[in-house]
N, C-alpha and C positions, 0 to 999 in steps of 0.2 A: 563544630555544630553548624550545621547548615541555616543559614538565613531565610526567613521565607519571601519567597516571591511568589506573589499574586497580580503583577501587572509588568507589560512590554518593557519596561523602562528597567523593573528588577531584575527581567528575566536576561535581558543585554547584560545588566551589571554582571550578574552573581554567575549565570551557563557555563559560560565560556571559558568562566575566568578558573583555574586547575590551582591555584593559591587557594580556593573557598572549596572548590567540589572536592579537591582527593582529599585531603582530613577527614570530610566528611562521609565519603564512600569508604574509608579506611575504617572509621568509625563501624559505619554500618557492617563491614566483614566481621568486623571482633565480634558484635552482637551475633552473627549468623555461624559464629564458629569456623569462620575463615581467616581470624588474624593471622597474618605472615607471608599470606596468597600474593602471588605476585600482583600489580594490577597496573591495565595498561589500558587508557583508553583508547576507545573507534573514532578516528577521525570525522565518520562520517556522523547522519541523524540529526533531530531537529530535539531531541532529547538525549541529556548523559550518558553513556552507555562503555562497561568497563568489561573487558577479560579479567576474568576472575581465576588466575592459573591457567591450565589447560584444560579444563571442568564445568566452568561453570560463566555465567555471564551475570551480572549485576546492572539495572535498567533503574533509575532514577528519575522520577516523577514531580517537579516544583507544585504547586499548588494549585496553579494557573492550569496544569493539567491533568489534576490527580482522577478525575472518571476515566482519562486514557491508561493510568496503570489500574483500574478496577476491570475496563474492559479486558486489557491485554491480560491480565492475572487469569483470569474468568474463561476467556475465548480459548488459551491456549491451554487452561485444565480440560473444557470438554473437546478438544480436538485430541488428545492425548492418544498414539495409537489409530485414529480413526481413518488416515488419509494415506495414500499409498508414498508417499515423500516423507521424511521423519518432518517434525516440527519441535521448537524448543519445549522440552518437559520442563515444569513447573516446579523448583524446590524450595521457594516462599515466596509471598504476596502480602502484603500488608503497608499498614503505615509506619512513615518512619518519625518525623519530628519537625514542627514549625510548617504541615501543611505537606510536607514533603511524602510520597511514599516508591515503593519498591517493587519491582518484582527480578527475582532470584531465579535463573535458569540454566539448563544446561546447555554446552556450544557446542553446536554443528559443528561436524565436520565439511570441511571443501571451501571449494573455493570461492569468491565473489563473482555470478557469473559476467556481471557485469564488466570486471577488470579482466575475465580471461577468455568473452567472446573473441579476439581477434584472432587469437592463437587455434579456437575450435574448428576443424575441419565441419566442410559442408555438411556432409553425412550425418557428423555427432548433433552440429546444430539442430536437424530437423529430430534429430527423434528426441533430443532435449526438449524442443516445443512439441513434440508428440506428449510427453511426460508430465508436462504443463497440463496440456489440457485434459489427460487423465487425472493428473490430480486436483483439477477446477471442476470438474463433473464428481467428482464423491463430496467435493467439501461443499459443492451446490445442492447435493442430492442428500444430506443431514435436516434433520427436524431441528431448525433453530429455536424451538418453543424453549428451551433451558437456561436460555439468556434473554427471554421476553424482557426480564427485567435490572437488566442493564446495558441493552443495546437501541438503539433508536434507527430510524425514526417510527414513532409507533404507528403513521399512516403515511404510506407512500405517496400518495395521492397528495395530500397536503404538501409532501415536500419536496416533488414535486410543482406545485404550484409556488411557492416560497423560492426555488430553485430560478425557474424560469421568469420570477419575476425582478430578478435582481441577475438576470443572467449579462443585459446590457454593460450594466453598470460595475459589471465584476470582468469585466474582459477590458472597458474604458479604461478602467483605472490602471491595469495590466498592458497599457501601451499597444491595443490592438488599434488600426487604423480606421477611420469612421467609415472607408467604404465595405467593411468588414462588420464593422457593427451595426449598419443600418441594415444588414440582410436578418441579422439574429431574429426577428421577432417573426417575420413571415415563415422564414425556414425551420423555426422550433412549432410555427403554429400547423407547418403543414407534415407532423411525422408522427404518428398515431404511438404513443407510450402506453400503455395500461396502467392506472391506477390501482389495479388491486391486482399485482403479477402473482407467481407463486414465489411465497415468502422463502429466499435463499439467503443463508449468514452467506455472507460478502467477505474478502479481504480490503479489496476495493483500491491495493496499490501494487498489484503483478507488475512485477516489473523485474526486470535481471538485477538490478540492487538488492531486492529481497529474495533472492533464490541464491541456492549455493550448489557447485560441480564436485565431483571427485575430477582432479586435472589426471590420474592414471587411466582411466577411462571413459571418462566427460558423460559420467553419467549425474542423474539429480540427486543431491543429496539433502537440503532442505528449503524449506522455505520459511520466515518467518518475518517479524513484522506486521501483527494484527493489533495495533492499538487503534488504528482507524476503522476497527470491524464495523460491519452496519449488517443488517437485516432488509432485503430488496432483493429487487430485477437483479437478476443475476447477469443481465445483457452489461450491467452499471461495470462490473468486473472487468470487460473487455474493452473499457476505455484502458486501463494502463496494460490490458496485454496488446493490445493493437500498437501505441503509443510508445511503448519501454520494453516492451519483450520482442514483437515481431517486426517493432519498428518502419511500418509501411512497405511490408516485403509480403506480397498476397499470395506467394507460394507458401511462405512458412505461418503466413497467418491462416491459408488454406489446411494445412497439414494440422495447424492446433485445433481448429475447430472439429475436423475430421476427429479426432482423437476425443473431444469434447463429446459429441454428440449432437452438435448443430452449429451452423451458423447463424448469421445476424444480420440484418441489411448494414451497409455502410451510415446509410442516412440516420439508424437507430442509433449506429454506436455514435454518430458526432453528434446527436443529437444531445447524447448520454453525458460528450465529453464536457457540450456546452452547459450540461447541469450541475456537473461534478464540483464537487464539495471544492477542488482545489484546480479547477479549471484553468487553466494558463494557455492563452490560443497564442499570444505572441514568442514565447518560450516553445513552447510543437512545434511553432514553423522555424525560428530556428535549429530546434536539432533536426526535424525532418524537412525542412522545405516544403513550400507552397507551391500548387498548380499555376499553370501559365494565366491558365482562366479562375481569374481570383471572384470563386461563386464557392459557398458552402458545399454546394454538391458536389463540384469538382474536387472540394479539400476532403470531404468524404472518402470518394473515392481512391482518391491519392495515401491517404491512410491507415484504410480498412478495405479494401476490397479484395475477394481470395482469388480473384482470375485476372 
């Protein structure tokens, strides 16, 4: 039986720890009519997450985060089929026990693209990020009104304002340097956002972690990872492609856009980055490096820009 955790201190205890979660995810198969399934969990994620056989995957939700298994349960029925890249289908969602709940799906095939960039020849890369951005323009161009009520934020604008007002103090805490954070408030004041954009379901963490390759032909074969879905500016999206997919390379952040259907000012996406629910400016500039000329505009640039 699983323990419940509802706070940082249980969630350290009990996560981690494979003495307390596999009885318990084991438990849960027999309920799902998978006792015997082999099971093996994913090193990676900030949540439990089990190969279930060769079939299926099993995602575990503490209590501390059970609206992220209501969203991902929810998001990933109505994307079902919708998107030209497969995404995991859906074979339960529910609650489990002490707080706890599940969502039950099926595993992608491919690879992690993230582990098998190096090996991708240039050519494969770019039409990889072609593919990308083809499938960020269908999953943009969806009526998310069928999840009004279970995805937030219900006013952009608002959060928005909420965002930017704790944007200092969410990058201080984060170990950015103060001639860095003294620039945030001018430079967020001077880049025109819309509060009322066109409402686009969001994944909101593109990134090579969550996409997967066939390695025989380094084509895309999924993407998933929609517990962080949101409702917003669809520009919000191209912080973790700029960031984690095209990683400051403005030909192949040129070619996804192309493929998208539009670009973005630089200044919008850092703007976007410095909003972001999970913002980390001192972690960007180590995996990507900082301009010579340490100004927000130049780190823009250095970023996101497709020329």
């Amino acid at each position: 039986m699983l323990p419940p955790v509802d706070t940082d201190e249980e969630w350290d205890a009990v996560v981690p720890d494979e003495t307390v979660m596999r009885p318990g995810a084991e438990a849960l198969c027999a309920r799902l009519g998978l006792a015997g399934e082999p099971l093996a969990r994913f090193p990676d994620g900030s949540q439990p997450v089990y190969a279930v056989g060769d079939e299926h995957v099993l995602k575990l939700f503490p209590g501390a985060a059970a609206e992220d298994a209501i969203t991902e349960g929810r998001v990933l029925s109505f994307l079902q089929g919708r998107l030209p890249v497969a995404t995991p289908q859906v074979r339960d969602f529910g609650p489990y026990e002490n707080g706890w709940r599940y969502v039950l799906m099926s595993r992608l095939p491919g690879r992690n693209l993230a582990q098998a960039w190096d090996a991708i020849p240039q050519a494969d890369r770019e039409r990889l990020v072609t593919e990308t951005g083809e499938a960020l323009a269908v999953l943009h161009s969806l009526d998310p009104g069928p999840l009004d009520d279970v995805l937030g934020p219900g006013d952009w604008g608002i959060f928005l304002d909420g965002q930017r007002a704790g944007a200092v103090e969410r990058q201080r805490t984060r170990g950015l340097p103060e001639h860095w954070l003294e620039q945030i408030p001018d430079f967020l004041a001077s880049v025109p956002l819309p509060r009322a954009p066109q409402r686009s379901l969001l994944h909101t963490e593109v990134m090579r972690q969550h996409l997967l390759v066939d390695p025989g032909g380094w084509r895309l074969t999924g993407l998933f990872d929609f517990e962080p879905a949101m409702i917003g500016d669809r520009a919000y999206d191209f912080v973790g492609v700029g960031l984690f997919v095209t990683r400051g390379d403005p030909k192949l952040l040129a070619r996804l856009t192309e493929s998208y259907g539009r670009a973005f000012e630089p200044t919008v996406l850092l703007a976007h980055t410095l909003l972001h629910v999970y913002s980390n400016l001192p972690w960007y500039m180590r995996e990507l490096g900082a301009p010579a000329e340490a100004t927000l505009p130049s780190l823009a640039q250095a970023w996101f820009a497709t020329t």
